[in-house]
C-alpha positions in Angstrom: 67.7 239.6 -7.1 63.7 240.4 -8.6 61.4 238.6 -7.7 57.9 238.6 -9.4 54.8 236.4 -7.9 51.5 235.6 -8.7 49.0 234.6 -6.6 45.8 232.7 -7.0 43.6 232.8 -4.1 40.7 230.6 -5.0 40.1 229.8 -1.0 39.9 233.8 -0.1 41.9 233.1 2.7 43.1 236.9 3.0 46.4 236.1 2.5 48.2 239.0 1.5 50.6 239.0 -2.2 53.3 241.2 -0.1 53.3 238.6 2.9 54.0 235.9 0.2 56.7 238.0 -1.6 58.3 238.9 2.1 59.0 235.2 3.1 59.9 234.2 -0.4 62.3 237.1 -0.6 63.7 236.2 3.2 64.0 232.8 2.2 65.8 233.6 -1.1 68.1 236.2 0.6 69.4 232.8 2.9 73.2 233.0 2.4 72.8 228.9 0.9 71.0 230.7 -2.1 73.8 233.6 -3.3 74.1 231.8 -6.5 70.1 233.1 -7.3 71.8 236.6 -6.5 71.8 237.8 -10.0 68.6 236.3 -11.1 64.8 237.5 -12.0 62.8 235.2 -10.1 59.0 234.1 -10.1 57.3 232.1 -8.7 53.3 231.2 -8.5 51.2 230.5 -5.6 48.0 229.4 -5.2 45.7 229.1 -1.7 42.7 226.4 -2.4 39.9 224.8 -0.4 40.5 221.8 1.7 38.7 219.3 -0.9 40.7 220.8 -3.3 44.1 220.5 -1.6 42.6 216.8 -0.8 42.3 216.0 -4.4 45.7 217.1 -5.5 47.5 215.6 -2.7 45.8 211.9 -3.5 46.5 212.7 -7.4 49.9 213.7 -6.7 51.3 212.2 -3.4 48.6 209.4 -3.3 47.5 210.5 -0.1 43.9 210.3 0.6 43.6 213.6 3.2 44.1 217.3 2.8 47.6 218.9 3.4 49.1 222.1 3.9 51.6 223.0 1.4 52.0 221.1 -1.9 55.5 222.3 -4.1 55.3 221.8 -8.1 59.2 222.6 -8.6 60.3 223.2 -12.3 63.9 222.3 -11.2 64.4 218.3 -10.4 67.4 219.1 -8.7 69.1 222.0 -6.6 72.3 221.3 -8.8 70.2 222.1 -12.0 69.0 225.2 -11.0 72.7 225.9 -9.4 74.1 225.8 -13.5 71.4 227.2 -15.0 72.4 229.7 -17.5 69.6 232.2 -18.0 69.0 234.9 -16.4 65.2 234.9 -15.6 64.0 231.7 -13.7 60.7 230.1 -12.9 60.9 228.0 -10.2 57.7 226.7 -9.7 54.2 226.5 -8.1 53.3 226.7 -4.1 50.4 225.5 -3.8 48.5 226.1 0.3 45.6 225.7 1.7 45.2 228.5 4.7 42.2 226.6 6.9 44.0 223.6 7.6 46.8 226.1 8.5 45.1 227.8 10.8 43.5 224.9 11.9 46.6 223.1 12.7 48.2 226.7 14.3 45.0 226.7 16.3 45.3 223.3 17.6 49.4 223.6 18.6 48.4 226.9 19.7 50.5 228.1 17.3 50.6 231.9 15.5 48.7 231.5 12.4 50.9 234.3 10.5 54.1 232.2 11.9 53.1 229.1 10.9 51.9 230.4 7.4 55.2 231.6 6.8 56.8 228.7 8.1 54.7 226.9 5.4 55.5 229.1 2.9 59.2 229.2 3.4 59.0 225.3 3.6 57.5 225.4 -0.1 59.8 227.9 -1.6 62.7 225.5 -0.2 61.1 222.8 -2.0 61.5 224.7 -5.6 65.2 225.3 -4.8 65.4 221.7 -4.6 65.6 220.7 -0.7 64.6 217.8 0.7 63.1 217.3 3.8 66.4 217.7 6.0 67.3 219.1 9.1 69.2 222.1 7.0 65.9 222.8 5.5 63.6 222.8 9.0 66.2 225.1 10.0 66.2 227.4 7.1 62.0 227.6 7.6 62.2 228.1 10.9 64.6 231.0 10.7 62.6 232.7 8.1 58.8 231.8 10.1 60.6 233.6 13.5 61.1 236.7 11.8 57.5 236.7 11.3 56.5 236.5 15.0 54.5 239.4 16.5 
């Protein structure tokens, strides 16, 4: 499998493009994915500001408070994306904001990169379709652990 990302980071958080494409690709590689095996994928992702995460989340979620991860999935359904014919596949936008990340790692007394990656992995599970599930917890945990250092 390719995979190709882009990466908007309007919040300079310091996240780094290969840490994105390294939980993506882990996440991907998860044997409940082999039917992406063949496929060119991208994906987009974008780390923004707290208001800004705030604003889309009340626009889109109609949630009045700022949030970590928001998903913009071009796939309704992990069926469609299952039968889909071509060869190179978008799958969607991940949209993060890393200072209430950290914030929240601070606060559990979590490992920001962990956590990060958990976050990550959550919204790459969203473009593939998942719901929230304990299958998909699992998956993101899985993929945040091999992140721990």
């Amino acid at each position: 499998m390719k995979i190709e990302i882009d990466f908007n980071d309007q919040e300079k958080s310091g996240i780094k493009k290969a840490f994105l494409f390294q939980v993506a690709k882990k996440t991907l590689a998860h044997e409940n994915f082999q039917y992406l095996e063949k496929k060119n994928i991208s994906l987009s992702f974008a780390s923004v500001p707290e208001g800004e995460i705030a604003k889309m989340n009340a626009i889109y979620r109609k949630k009045k408070t700022a949030t970590d991860v928001l998903s913009f999935c071009e796939y309704k359904k992990q069926e469609d994306l299952q039968t889909a014919v071509d060869k190179n596949i978008y799958l969607g936008e991940i949209i993060v904001c890393y200072t209430y990340i950290a914030k929240y790692a601070k606060e559990e007394k979590k490992n920001a990169k962990q956590e990060l990656a958990e976050i990550i992995s959550h919204g790459v599970l969203h473009l593939l379709g998942l719901r929230h599930s304990q299958k998909m917890f699992a998956i993101q945990k899985e993929v945040a652990n091999q992140f721990i250092k």
